[in-house]
N, C-alpha and C positions, 0 to 999 in steps of 0.2 A: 540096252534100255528095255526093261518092260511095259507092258501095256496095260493096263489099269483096266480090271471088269467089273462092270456096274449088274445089277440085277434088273429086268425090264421092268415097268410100274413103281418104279425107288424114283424120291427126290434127292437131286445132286444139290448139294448147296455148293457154288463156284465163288472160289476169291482169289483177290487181286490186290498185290501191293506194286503199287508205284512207288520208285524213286526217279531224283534225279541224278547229275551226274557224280553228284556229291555222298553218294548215297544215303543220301535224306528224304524220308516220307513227305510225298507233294500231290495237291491235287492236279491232276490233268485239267485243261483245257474243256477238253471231250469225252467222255468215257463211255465205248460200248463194250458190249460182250453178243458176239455171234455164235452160234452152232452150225457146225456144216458137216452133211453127210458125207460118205465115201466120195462124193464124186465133184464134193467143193461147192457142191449145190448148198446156198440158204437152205435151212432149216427151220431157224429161228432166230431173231432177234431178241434178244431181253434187255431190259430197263435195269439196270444194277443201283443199289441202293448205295449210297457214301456212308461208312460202318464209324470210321475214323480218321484224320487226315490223311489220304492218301491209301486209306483200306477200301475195298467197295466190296459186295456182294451180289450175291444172286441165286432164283432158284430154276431149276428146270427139273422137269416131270419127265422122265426115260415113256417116250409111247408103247403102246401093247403094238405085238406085230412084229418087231424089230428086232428077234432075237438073234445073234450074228452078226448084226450092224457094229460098224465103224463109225466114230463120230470125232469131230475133231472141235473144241472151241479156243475160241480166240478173243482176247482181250484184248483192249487199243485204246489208246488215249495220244493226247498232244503234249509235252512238256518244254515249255522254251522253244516252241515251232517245231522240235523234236517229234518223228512217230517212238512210241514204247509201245511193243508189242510182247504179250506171252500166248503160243500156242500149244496144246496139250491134244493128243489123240486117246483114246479110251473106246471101248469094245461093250456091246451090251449083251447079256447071254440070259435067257428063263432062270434059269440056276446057279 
């Protein structure tokens, strides 16, 4: 698996599709999206927009500072009392 390099000071736009077991597009219950540094430490929380049933979005701003940083985010929502989680790791480099 590789690991996805963002450039420092670039906005990510992050998306997210929900299914259920059906694999049918559903809105969750709950819907966050977290950032967490190397060390599982918050970062950030963001507020994810709902794009289309069961789409959502979001932006985040890569900080200055941080080049060689590791970031990992995590999507999460409830479906049918169900957790759905997708976690993705990605690397941020000056260049």
């Amino acid at each position: 698996m590789s690991t996805t390099i963002y450039q420092i000071g670039n906005t990510l736009r992050l998306r997210a599709q929900f299914k259920d077991f059906d694999d049918v597009l559903t809105d969750p219950d709950s819907v966050s999206l977290i950032i967490y540094n190397s060390d599982y430490s918050v970062e950030e929380t963001l507020t994810p927009t709902k794009t289309s049933i069961g789409i959502y979005t979001a932006y985040w701003t890569i900080p200055s500072g941080t080049s060689g940083a590791t970031y990992i985010y995590e999507w999460s929502g409830t479906i049918n009392e169900y957790p759905s989680l997708k976690r993705e790791l990605f690397k941020v480099s000056f260049v």
